[in-house]
C-alpha positions as CSV (number, residue, x, y, z in Angstrom):
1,X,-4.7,45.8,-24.9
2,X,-6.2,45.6,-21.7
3,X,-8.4,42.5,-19.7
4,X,-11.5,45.1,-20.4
5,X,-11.0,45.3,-24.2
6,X,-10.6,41.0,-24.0
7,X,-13.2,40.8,-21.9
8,X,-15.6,42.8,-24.2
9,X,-14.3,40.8,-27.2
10,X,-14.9,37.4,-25.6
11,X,-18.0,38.2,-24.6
12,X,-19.6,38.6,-27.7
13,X,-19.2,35.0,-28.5
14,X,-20.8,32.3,-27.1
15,X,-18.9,29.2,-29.1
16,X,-15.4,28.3,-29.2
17,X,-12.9,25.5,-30.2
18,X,-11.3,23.6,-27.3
19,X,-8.3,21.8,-27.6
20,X,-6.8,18.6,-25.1
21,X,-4.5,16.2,-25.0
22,X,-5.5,12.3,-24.7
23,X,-3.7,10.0,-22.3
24,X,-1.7,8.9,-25.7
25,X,-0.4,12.3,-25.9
26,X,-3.2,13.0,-29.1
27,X,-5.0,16.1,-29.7
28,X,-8.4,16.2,-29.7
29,X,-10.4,19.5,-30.3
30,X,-14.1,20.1,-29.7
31,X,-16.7,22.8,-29.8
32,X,-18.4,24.1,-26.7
33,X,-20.6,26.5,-25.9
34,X,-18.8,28.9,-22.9
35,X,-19.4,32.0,-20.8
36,X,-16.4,34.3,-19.6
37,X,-15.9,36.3,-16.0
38,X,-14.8,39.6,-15.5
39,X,-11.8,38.0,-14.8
40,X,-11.0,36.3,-18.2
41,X,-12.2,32.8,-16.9
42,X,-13.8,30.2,-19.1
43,X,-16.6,28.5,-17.9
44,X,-18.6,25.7,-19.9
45,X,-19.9,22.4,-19.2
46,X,-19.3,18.6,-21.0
47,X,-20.8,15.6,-19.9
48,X,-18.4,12.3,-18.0
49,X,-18.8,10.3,-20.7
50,X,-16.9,12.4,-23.3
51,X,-13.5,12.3,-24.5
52,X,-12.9,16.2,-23.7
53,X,-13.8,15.2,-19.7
54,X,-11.5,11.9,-19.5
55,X,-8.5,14.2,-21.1
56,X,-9.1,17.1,-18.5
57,X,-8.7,14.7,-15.8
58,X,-5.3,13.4,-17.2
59,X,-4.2,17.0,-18.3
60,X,-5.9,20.3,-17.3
61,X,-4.1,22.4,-20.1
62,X,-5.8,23.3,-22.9
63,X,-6.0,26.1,-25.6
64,X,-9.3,27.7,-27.1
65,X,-9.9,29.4,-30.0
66,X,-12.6,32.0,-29.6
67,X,-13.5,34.3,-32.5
68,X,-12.9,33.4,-36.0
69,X,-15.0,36.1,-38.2
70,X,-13.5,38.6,-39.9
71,X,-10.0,37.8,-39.3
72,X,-10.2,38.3,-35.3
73,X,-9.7,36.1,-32.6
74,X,-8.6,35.2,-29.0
75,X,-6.1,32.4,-28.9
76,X,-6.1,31.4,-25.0
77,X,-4.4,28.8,-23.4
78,X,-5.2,28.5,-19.6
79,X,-6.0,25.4,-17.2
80,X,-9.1,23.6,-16.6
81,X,-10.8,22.7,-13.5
82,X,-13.8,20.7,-12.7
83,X,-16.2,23.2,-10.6
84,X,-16.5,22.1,-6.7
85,X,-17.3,23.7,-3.7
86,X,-17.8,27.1,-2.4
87,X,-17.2,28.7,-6.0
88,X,-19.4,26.7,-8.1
89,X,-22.1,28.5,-7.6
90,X,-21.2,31.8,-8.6
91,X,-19.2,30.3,-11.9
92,X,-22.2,28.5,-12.8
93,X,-24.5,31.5,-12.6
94,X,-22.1,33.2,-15.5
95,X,-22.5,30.1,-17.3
96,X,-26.3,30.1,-16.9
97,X,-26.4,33.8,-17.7
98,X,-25.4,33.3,-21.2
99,X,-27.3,29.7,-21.5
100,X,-30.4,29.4,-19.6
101,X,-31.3,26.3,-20.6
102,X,-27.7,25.3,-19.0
103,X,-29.8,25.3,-15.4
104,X,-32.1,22.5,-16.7
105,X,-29.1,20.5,-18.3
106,X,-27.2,20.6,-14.7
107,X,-30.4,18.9,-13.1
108,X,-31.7,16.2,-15.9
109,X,-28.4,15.5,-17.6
110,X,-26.7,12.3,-16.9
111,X,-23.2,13.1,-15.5
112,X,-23.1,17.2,-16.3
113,X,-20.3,18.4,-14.9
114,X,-18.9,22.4,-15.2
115,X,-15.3,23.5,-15.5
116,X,-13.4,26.9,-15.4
117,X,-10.8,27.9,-17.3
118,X,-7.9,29.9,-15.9
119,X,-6.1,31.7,-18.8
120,X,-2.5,31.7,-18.5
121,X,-1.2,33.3,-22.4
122,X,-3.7,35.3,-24.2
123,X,-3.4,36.3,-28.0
124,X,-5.8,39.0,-29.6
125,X,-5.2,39.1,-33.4
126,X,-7.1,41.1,-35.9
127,X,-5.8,40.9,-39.4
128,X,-7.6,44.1,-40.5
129,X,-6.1,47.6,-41.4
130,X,-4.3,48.6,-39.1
131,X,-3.3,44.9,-38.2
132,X,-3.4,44.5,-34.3
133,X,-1.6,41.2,-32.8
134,X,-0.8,41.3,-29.4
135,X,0.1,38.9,-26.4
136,X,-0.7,39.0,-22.8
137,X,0.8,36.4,-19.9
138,X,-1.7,36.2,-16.7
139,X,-2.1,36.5,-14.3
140,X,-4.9,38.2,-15.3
């Protein structure tokens, strides 16, 4: 398995599940609409006001699912990090890449803000002949 294969996979989807933890310790899982770097990075956006944003700030882990047809997906746990400074640019421009209409969201949406997503553990599994599960443990 290597990042190029993942890369190529993740690519090809533009939804996933994300899952965080509440300041109760609950799980909560949501669907966003992402973008991924060359270098395995997550990169979506989520408004203030939503529950996935208040849990980020209390706890920057999280695990996505990305990939469900056919018996394949990524399993990806990595950590979260509100977009700031001299990088934000450039992450939002893969972001915008995949969603265009994410440029007009950043500038008339209330309280948009953009994370990244660092992967730490990465699972590819396809359940298809020959069966393919495999693991990888960043950094990436």
């Amino acid at each position: 398995m290597t990042k190029e294969f993942l890369y190529n996979f993740i690519k090809q989807h533009r939804l996933a599940v994300i899952s965080t933890t509440s300041k109760k310790n609950k799980p909560e899982a949501a669907l966003i609409g992402f973008a991924v770097s060359e270098e395995l990075e997550i990169v979506f956006d989520t408004v203030k006001t939503s529950r996935k944003y208040q849990n980020l700030l209390h706890n920057p882990n999280v695990a996505i699912v990305i990939g469900w047809d056919n018996e394949t997906t990524v399993q990806y746990e990595g950590i979260a990090t509100e977009l700031s400074g001299d990088d934000a640019g450039r992450y939002k421009e893969i972001y915008f890449s995949v969603y265009p209409d994410g440029r007009e969201r950043a500038v008339t949406w209330p309280h948009i803000v953009h994370f990244k997503v660092i992967p730490k553990w990465i699972r590819y599994s396809n359940f298809n002949e020959p069966v393919v599960v495999e693991e990888l443990t960043g950094p990436f």
